[in-house]
C-alpha positions in Angstrom: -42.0 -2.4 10.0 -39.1 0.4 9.6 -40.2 4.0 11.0 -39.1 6.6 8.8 -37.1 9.3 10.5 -37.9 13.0 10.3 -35.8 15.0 7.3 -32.1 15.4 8.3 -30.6 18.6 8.0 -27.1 19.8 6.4 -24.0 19.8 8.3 -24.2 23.0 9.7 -27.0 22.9 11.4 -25.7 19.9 13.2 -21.6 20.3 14.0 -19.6 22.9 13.4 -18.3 23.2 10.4 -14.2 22.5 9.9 -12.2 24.7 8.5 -11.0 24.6 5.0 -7.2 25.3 6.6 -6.7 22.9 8.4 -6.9 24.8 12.0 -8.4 24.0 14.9 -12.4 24.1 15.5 -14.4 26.1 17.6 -14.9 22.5 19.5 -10.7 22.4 20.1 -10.0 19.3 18.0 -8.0 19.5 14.5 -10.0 19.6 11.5 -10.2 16.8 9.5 -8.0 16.1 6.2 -10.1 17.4 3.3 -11.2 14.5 1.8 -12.9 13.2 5.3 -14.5 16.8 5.2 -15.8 15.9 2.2 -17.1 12.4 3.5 -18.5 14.4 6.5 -20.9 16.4 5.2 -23.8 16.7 2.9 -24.3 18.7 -0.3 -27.8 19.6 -1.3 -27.1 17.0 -4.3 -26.7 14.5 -1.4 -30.0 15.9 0.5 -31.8 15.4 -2.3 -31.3 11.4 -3.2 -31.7 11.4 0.6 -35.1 12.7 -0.1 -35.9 10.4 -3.2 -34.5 7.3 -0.6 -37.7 7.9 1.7 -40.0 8.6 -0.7 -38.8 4.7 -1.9 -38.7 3.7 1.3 -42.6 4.9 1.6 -43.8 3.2 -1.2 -41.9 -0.3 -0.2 -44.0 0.4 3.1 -46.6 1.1 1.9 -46.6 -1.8 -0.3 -45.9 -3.8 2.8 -49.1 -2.3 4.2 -50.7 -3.0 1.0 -50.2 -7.0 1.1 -50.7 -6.9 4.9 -54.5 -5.5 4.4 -54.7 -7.8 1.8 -54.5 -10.8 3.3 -56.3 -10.2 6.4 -59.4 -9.2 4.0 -58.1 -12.9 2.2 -58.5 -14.2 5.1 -61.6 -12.6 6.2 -63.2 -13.4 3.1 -62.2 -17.4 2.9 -63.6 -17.9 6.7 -67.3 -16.2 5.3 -67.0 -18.9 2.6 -66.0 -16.5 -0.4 -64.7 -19.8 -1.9 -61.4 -21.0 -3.0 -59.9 -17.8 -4.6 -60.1 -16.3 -0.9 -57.5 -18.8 -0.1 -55.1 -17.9 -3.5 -54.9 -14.6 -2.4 -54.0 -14.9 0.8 -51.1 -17.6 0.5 -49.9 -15.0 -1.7 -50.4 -11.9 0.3 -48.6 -13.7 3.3 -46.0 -14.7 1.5 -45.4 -11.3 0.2 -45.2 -10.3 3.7 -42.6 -12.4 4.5 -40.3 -11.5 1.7 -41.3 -7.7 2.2 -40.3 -7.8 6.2 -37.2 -10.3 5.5 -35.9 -7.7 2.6 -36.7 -5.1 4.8 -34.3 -6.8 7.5 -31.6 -7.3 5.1 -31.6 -3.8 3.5 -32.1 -1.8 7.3 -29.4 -4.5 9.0 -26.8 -2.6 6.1 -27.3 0.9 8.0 -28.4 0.4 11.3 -30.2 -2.4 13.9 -33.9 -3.3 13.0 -35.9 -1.8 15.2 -33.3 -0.6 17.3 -32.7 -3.9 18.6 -28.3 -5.1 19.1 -28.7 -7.9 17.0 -25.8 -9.8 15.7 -24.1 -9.1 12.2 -26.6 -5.7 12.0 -25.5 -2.3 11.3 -22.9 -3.7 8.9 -21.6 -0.2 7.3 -21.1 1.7 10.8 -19.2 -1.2 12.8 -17.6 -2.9 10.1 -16.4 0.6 8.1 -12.8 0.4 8.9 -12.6 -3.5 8.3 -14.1 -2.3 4.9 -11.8 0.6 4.4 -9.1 -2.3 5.1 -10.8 -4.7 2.5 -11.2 -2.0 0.0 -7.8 -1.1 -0.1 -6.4 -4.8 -0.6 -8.8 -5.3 -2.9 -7.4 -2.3 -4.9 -3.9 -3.3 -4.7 -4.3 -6.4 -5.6 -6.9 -5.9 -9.1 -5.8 -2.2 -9.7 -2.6 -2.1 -8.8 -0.6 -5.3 -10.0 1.9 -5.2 -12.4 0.1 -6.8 -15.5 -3.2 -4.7 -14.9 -1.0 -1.8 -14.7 1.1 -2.7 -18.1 -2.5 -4.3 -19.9 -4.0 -1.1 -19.7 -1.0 1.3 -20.1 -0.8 -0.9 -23.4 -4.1 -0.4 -24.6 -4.1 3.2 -24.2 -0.9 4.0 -26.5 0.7 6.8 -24.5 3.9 6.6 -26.7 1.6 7.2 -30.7 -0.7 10.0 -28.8 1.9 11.2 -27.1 3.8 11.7 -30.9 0.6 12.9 -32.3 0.7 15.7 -29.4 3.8 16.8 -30.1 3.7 16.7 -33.9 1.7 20.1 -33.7 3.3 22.8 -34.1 1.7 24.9 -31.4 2.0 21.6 -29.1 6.0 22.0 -29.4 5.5 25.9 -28.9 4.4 25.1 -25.7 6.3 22.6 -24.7 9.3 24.5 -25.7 8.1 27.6 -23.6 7.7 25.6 -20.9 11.0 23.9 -20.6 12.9 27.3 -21.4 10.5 28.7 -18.3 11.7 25.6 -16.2 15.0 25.8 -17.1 15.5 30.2 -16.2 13.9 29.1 -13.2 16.6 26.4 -12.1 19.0 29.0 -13.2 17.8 31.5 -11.7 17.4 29.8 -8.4 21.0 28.0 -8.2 23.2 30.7 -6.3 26.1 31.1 -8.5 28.8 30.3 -5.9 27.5 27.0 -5.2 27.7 26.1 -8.8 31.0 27.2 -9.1 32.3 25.5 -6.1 30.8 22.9 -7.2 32.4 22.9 -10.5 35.4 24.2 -9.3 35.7 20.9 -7.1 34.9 18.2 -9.9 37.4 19.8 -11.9 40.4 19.6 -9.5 38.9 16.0 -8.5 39.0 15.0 -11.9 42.4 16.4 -12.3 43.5 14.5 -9.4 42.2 11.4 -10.1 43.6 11.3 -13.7 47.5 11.1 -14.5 48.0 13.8 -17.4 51.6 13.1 -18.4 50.4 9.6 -20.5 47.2 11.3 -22.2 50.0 14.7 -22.9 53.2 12.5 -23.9 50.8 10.5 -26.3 50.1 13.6 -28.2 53.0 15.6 -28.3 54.4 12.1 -30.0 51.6 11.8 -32.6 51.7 15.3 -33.2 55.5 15.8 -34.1 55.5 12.3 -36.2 52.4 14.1 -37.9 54.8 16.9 -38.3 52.4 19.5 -37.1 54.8 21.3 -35.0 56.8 22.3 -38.0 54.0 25.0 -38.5 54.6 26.2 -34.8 58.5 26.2 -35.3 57.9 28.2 -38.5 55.8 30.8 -36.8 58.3 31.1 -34.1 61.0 31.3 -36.1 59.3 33.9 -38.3 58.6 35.8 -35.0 62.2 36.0 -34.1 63.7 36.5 -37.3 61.4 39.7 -37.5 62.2 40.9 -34.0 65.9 40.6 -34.2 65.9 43.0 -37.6 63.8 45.3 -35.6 65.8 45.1 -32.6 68.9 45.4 -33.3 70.6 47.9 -31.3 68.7 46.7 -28.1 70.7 42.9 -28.8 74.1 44.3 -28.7 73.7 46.7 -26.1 72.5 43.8 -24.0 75.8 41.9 -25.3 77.6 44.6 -24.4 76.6 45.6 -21.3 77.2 41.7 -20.4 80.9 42.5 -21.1 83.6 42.4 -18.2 84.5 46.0 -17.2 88.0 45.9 -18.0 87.5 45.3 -22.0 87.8 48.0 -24.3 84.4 49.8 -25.0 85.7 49.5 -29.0 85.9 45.4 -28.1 83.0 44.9 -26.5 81.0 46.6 -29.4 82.8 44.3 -31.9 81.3 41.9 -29.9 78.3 42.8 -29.6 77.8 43.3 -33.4 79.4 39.7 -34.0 77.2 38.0 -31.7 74.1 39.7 -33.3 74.8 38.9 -37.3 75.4 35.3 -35.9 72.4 35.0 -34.0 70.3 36.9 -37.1 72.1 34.3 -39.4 71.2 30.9 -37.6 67.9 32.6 -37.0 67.0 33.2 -40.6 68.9 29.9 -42.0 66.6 27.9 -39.6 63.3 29.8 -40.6 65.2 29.6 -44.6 65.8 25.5 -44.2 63.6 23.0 -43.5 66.4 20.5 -42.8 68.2 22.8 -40.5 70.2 20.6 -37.7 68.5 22.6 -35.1 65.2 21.4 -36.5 66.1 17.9 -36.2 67.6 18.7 -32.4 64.4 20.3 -31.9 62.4 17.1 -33.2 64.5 14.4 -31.5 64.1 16.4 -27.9 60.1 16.6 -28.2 60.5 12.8 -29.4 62.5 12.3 -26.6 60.0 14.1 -24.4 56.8 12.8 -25.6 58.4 9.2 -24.2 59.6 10.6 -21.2 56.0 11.9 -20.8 54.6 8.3 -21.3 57.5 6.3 -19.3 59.8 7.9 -17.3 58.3 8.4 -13.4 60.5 11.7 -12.8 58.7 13.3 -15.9 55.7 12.5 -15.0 55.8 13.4 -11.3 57.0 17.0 -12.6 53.9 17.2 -14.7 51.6 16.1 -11.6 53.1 18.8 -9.2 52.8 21.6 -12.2 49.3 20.4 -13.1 48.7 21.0 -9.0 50.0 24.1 -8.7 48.2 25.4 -12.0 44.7 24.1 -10.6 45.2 25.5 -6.9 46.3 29.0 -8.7 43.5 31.8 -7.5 43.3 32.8 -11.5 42.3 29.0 -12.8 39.7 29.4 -9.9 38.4 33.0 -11.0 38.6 31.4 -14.6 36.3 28.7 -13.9 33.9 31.2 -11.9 33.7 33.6 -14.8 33.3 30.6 -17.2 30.0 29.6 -15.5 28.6 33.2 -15.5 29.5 33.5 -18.9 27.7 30.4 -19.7 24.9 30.9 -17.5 23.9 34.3 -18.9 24.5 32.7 -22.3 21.8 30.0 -21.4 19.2 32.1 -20.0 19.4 35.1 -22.4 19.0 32.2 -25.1 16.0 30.5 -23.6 14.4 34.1 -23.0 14.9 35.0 -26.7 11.7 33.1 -28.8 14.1 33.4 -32.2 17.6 31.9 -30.0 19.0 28.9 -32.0 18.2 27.1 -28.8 14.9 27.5 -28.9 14.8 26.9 -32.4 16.8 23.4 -32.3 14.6 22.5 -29.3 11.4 23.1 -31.0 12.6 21.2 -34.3 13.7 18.3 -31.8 10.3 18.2 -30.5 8.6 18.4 -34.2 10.8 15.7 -35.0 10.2 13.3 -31.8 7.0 13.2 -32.1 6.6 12.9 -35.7 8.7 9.7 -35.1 6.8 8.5 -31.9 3.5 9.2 -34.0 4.6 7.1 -37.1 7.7 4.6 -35.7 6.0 1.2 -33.9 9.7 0.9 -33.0 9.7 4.3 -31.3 6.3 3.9 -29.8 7.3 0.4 -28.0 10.0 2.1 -26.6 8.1 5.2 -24.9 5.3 3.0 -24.0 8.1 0.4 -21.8 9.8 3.5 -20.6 6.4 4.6 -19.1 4.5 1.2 -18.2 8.3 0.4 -16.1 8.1 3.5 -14.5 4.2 3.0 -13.5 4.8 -0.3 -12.4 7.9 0.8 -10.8 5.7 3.3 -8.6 2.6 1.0 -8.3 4.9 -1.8 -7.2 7.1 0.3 -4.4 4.2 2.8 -3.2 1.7 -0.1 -3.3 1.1 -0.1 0.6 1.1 3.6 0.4 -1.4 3.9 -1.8 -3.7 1.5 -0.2 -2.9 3.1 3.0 -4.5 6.3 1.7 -7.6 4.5 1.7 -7.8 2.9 4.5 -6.6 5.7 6.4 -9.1 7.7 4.7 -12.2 5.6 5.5 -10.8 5.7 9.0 -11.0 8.7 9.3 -14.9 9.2 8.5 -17.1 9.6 11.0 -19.1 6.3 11.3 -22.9 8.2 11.3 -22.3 10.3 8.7 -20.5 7.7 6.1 -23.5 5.6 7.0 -26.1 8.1 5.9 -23.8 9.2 2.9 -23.7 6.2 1.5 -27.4 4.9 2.3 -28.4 8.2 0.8 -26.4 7.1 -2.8 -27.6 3.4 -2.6 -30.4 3.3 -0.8 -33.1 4.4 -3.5 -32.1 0.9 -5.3 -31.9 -0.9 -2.2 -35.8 0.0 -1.8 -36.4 -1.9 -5.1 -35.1 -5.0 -3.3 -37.4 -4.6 -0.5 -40.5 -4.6 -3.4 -39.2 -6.9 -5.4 -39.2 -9.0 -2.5 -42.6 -8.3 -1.9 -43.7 -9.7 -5.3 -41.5 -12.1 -5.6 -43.0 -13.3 -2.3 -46.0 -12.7 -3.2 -45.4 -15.0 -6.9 -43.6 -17.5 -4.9 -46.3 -17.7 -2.3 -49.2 -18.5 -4.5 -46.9 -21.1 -6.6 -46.1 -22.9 -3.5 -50.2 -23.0 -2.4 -50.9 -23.9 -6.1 -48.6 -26.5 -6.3 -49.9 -27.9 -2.5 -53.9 -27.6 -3.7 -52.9 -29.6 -6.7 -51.1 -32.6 -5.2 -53.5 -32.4 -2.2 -56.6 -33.0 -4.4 
């Protein structure tokens, strides 16, 4: 017959209680990981189905008691010649003893040794815990965490409609828009801004470096003047000079004539100088006058003839690659890509501040929009829903021994006496109902047999 053991108390008036911090105790050791904590110790929840488990465990006893007394007054009674009930009753009183005490050994062998006694394959829970912990977690990789449980019920659930149906609100996309604009000042705010612009500063010159220019520049330059849409630049330049000349007169032949050998005549050189100035003012204004002007043509047959060198000639295009390497290396294309980033970056972050910014705005109506597609789109739905059942099944099938390993570290970790009463204190109330069942069962079972015996017997 089990003895029932006096009422145990909480935690803390039997071990020190471990920090919630993770420091050491006032024993020396580390405290234990929260969720062994946790295991550790009782709640007054948890002292109370502790209570209700030996008030059950009273009344299976006492039932025990119950058939015991019965069958010795069974037996008393069919020795004095009560007649043949006497013996009825007490076939099925012992019986019920025998299932009562061999229930009774089953449910107590769970928790602890009957009686105190080292039998074999007794006190399952407290010296088989971490092979359970061990079982527990295969058994949860291998039915909770396999790739078509993990797709089956990502399916049924629909992330990708009620996902859409989220975002369809209106306030739904407030938030999420708030959010992201919070995220993304954050990530600006934290990136210094000299390592972004090295950092940009670098892939630019590698990019440069690792692409030839000349081809991609020669290509254009020879699409763009058999487009003709130099002409317009000629014209403008033209225009430009035309205009300067007739305001600049005076400056054009001084600078002819103070080009002039010493030993002319001051009268000669200022002939000169007026010649070479209605000359140059002529051709300048019959080019910008005549679109057929020879110099036009020279002027398109050299950028012709450039635009091929550009694309064929290996001199050309070496000169481009050393100009193109002294341009990026310059200190000013440096300071123009630093100032570039600022400019953006202050750009981005005043505009994700600013509720009312047109990117904000677009975001928002971005958001509206996804989700009124992912709400009403199977097409759109099928496509979230794979994106997310690969990337669960991704994570189930890579962290798999991870996960596991959580718990079967964790169950490790519980202390052997306390996970015993934990559990027994959850369970145990039930268990109680197999020790009485067992007792009537017995009991049923006992009198069907003696039945059964009396009738084939007589």
């Amino acid at each position: 017959m089990e003895r029932t053991k006096p009422e145990e108390t909480a935690p803390s008036d039997v071990e020190p209680q471990a920090r919630s911090d993770g420091a050491a105790t006032s024993t020396g050791r580390a405290a234990p990981a929260p969720a062994v904590r946790a295991m550790n110790t009782f709640s007054e929840a948890d002292l109370e189905k502790q209570r209700g488990v030996r008030r059950m465990k009273l009344t299976a006893t006492g039932l025990l008691l119950f058939v015991a007394v019965v069958y010795v007054l069974a037996k008393w009674a069919h020795s004095s010649g009560a007649g043949p009930w006497a013996g009825y009753v007490a076939a099925a009183a012992e019986a019920g003893m025998v299932g009562a005490l061999a229930d009774w050994f089953a449910v107590t062998a769970l928790f602890r040794h009957p009686l105190g006694l080292p039998i074999p394959h007794t006190a399952i829970i407290p010296t088989k815990k971490d092979q359970l912990g061990v079982s527990l977690g295969e058994f949860v990789g291998e039915n909770f965490l396999s790739e078509d449980v993990v797709r089956q019920r990502l399916r049924a659930v629909g992330i990708g409609s009620r996902l859409g149906a989220w975002l369809a609100e209106p306030e739904h996309a407030d938030r999420v828009t708030a959010e992201l604009s919070a995220a993304l000042r954050g990530a600006l705010t934290v990136l210094r801004d000299s390592d972004v612009q090295a950092v940009v500063g670098e892939a630019i010159t590698r990019r440069a470096d690792a692409q030839e220019i000349a081809p991609g520049i020669g290509k254009m330059l020879d699409k763009v003047v058999a487009d003709g849409g130099h002409r317009r630049v000629v014209d403008l330049v033209v225009a430009r000079a035309h205009d300067w000349l007739v305001l600049h007169d005076e400056q054009v032949m001084d600078a002819v004539q103070g080009g002039a050998p010493g030993w002319t005549p001051r009268f000669v050189d200022k002939k000169v100088g007026e010649r070479v100035y209605k000359e140059l003012l002529r051709f300048v204004t019959e080019m910008r006058d005549m679109p057929s002007h020879p110099a036009r043509g020279a002027l398109d047959r050299f950028l012709t003839d450039f635009a091929s060198d550009l694309q064929s000639d290996t001199d050309t295009r070496a000169r481009v690659e050393r100009l193109k390497g002294e341009v990026l290396g310059r200190g000013e294309v440096q300071d123009l890509i630093a100032s570039a980033w600022t400019a953006v970056r202050s750009m981005i972050v005043s505009a994700a501040e600013d509720e009312r910014s047109e990117l904000r705005l677009r975001v928002r109506a971005s958001l509206l929009s996804l989700g009124a597609r992912m709400a009403d789109d199977p097409k759109v739905q099928a496509k979230v829903d794979g994106w997310v059942e690969g990337a669960a099944v991704y994570v189930v099938t890579t962290y798999r021994r991870e996960i596991t390993s959580l718990i079967t570290d964790t169950v490790a970790g519980w202390d052997a006496e306390h996970t015993t009463r934990k559990i027994e204190a959850h369970i145990g109330r039930d268990l109680q109902f197999i020790r009485i069942n067992g007792t009537v069962v017995g009991s049923l079972a006992g009198l069907l047999i003696y039945t059964v015996s009396r009738a084939l017997g007589a």
